[in-house]
C-alpha positions in Angstrom: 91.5 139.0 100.8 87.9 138.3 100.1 84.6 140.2 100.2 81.7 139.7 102.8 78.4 140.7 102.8 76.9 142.7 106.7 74.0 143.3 108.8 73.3 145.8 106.2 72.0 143.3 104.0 69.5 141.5 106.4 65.5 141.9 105.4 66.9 144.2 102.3 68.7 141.3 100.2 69.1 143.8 96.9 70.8 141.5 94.3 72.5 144.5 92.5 75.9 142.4 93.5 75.0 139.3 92.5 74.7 140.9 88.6 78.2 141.6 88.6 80.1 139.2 89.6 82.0 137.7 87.1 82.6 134.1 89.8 78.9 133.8 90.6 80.0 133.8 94.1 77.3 134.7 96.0 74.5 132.1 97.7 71.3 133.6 99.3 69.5 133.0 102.5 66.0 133.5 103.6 66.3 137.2 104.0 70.3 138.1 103.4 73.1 137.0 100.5 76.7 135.9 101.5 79.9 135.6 100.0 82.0 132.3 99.5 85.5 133.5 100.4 87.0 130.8 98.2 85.4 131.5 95.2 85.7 135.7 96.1 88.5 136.8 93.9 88.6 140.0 95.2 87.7 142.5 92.3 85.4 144.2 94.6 83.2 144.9 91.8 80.1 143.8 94.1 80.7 146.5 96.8 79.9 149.8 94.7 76.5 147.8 93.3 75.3 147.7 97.0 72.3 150.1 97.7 72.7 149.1 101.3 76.8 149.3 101.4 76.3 146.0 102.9 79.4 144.8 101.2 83.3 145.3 102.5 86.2 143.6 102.7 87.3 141.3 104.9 90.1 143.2 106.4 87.7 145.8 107.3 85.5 143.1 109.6 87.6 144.0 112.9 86.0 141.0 114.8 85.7 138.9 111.5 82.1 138.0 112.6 80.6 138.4 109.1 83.6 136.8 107.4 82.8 133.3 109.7 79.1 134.0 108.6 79.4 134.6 105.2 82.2 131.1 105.1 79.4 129.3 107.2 76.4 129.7 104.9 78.0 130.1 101.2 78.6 126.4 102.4 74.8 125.8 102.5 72.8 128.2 100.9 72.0 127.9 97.2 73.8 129.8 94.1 72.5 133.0 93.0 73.6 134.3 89.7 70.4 136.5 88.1 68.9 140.1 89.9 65.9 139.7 91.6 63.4 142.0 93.5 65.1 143.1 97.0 62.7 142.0 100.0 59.4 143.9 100.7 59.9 147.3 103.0 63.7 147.2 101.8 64.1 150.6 101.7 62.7 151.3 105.1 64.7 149.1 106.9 68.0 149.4 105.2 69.6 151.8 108.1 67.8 149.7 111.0 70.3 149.2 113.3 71.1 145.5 115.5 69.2 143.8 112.3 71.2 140.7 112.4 69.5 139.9 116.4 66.4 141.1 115.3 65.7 139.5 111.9 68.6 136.3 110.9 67.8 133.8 109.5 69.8 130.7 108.9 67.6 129.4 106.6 68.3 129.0 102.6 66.8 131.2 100.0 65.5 129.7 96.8 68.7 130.5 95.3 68.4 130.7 90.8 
């Protein structure tokens, strides 16, 4: 089992997570963080540091759409080990729902 990161996270991007997570296991895009399943090691420390409980685990993704997502782009997407400022208007649009059609983006962060 493995953790992945949601829809939740899209346009919000708080780095709470990425603070305690003893693999550094987490690589951020544009405007959302993933998960690398391989390098999860599933002490689900991550998912209580969510302000946006955008973090489950996998066997709770009934479709395993974010779990192919979060394997796609932790692939591509640059390391991120150190906090940083969530994304402007976080807090507004955490509970927006159908984010992932509205606001994706494939594209990499800056990462660390």
């Amino acid at each position: 089992m493995t953790y992945v990161v949601t829809e939740a996270c899209i346009k919000c991007k708080y780095t709470d997570c990425v603070e305690v997570c003893p693999v550094d296991c987490f690589y951020e895009g544009e405007n959302m963080l993933v998960i690398h399943p391989d390098e999860c090691i599933d002490c689900g420390v991550c998912e209580p540091e969510c302000p946006a409980e955008a973090i489950i685990p996998d066997t709770d993704d009934s479709d395993g759409k974010w779990t192919e997502l979060n394997a796609k782009y932790a692939t591509s997407w640059p390391n991120i080990t150190q906090k940083k400022e969530a994304m402007p208007d976080a807090d507004n649009l955490v509970s927006e729902p159908d984010k992932f059609d509205k606001y994706f983006s494939a594209n990499p962060g800056e990462g660390d």
